[in-house]
C-alpha positions in Angstrom: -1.8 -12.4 -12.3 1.3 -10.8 -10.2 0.7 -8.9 -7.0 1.8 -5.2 -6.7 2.9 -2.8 -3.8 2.1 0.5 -4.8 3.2 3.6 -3.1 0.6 6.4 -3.8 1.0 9.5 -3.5 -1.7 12.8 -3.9 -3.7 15.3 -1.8 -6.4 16.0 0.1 -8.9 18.8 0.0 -7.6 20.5 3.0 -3.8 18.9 2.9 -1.2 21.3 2.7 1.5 18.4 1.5 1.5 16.0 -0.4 0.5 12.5 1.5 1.0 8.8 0.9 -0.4 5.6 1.1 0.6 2.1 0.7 -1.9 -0.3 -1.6 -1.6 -3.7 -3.1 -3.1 -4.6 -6.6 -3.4 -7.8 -8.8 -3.1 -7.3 -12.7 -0.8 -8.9 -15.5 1.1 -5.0 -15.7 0.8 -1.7 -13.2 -1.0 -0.4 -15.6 -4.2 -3.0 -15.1 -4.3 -2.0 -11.2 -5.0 2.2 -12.0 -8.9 1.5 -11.5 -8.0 -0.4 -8.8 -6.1 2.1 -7.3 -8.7 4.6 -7.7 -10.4 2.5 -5.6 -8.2 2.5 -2.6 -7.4 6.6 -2.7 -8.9 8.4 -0.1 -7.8 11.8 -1.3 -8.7 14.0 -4.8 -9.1 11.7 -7.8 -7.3 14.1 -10.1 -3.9 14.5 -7.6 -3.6 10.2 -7.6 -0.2 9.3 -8.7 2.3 6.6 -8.1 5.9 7.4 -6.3 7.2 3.8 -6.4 6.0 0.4 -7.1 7.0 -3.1 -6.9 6.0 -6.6 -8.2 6.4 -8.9 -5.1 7.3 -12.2 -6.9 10.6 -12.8 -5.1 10.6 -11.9 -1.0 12.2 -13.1 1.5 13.6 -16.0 0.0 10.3 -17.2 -0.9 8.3 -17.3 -4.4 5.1 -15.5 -4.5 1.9 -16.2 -6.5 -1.6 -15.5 -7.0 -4.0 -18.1 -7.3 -8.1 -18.8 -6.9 -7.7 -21.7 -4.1 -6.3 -20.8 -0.7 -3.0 -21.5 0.6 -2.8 -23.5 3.5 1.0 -23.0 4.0 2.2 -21.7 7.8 4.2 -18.9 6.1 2.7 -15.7 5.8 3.6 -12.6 3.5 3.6 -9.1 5.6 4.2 -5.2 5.0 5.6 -3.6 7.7 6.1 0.2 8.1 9.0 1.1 10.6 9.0 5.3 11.7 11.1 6.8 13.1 13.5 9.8 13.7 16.6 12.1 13.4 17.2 15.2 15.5 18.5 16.3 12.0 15.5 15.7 10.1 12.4 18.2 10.2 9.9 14.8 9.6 9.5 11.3 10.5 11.4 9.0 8.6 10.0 5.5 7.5 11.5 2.5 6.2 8.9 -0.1 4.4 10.1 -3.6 4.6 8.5 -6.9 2.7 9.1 -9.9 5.0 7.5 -13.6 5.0 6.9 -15.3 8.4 4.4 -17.5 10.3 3.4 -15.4 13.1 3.4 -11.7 14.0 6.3 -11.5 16.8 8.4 -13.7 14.1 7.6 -10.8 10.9 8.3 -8.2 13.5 11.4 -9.3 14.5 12.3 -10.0 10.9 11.8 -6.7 9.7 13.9 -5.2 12.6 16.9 -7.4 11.4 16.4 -6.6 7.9 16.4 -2.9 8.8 19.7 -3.3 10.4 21.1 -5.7 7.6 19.8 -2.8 5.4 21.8 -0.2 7.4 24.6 -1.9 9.0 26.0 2.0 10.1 23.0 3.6 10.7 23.6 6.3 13.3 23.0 5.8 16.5 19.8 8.5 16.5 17.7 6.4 13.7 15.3 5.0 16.9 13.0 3.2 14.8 9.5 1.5 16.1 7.0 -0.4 13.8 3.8 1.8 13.0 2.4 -0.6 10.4 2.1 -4.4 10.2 -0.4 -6.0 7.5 -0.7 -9.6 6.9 -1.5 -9.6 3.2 -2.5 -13.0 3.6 -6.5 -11.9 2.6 -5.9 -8.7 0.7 -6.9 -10.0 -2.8 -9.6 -12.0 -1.2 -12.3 -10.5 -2.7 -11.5 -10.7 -6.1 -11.0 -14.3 -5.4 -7.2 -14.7 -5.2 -4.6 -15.8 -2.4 -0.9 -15.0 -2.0 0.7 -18.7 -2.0 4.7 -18.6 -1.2 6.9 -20.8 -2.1 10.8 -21.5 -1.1 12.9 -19.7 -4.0 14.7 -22.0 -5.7 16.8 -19.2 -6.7 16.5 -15.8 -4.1 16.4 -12.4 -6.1 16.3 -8.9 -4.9 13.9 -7.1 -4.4 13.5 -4.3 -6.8 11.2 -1.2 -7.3 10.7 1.6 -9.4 10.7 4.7 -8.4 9.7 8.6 -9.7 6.5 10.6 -10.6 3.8 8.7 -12.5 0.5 10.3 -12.9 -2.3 7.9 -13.6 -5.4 8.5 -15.0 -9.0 7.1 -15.2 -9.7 5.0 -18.5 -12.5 7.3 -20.6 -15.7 6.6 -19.5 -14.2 5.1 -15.9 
């Protein structure tokens, strides 16, 4: 089983854009974490789509797998959702950052630095604050799986797929 960040998008019945959600699946492809998905959306069934996803198997230097027995490892795999903004830009801006660290204050810090790595000439009016932190530690708990991390022996990048990807229910589902 790999472990999945999917950004969904869709609408609500009273929404007047489109809005967005980050959720985390287990499956062998994407396409085994669509019911799952399902699931999680809080919005109209028939508007659920993905705008990006990602396997996490490589972050932060560290290997990441799914397995039934827990991980007693310090290290801890977190999301974190940084928003800010631009006097040029109409909306908040975000920037979604995977980082792995033992402690909260320690991921925070991590994902500012990694912001900056990431935009090493960012203007001066990016102000960005952190509006989401989630340990994913116990998010595939209930279907009886735990995010173990390992050093990489060999660091990748981390990669995602992006675009407009309508998913629907399996017949009878």
């Amino acid at each position: 089983m790999k472990l999945f960040a999917v950004y969904v998008g869709g609408r609500t019945a009273t929404s007047r854009v489109e809005l967005h959600d980050m959720c985390f699946a287990a499956g062998e492809r994407i396409e085994d974490c669509y019911e799952d998905l399902y699931a999680q959306w809080w919005g109209v069934p028939e508007s659920l789509h993905i705008d990006s996803w990602a396997e996490l198997a490589c972050v932060d230097g560290y290997d990441v797998s799914l397995k039934p027995e827990p991980y007693g490892g310090e290290e801890k795999l977190w999301f974190v959702n940084l928003g800010g903004y631009d006097p040029h830009e109409f909306t908040e801006l975000h920037r979604n950052v995977f980082v792995v660290a033992p402690r909260t204050g320690k991921a925070k810090a991590r994902a500012i630095r990694m912001v900056d790595e990431l935009w090493p000439s960012r203007h001066s009016d990016y102000d960005y604050e952190i509006e989401t932190m989630l340990c994913l530690k116990d998010i595939l708990k209930s279907k009886g799986l735990h995010i173990h991390l390992a050093p990489a022996a060999e660091v990748k990048p981390f990669t995602f797929n992006n675009g407009y990807h309508p998913i629907r229910k399996k017949e009878g589902g």
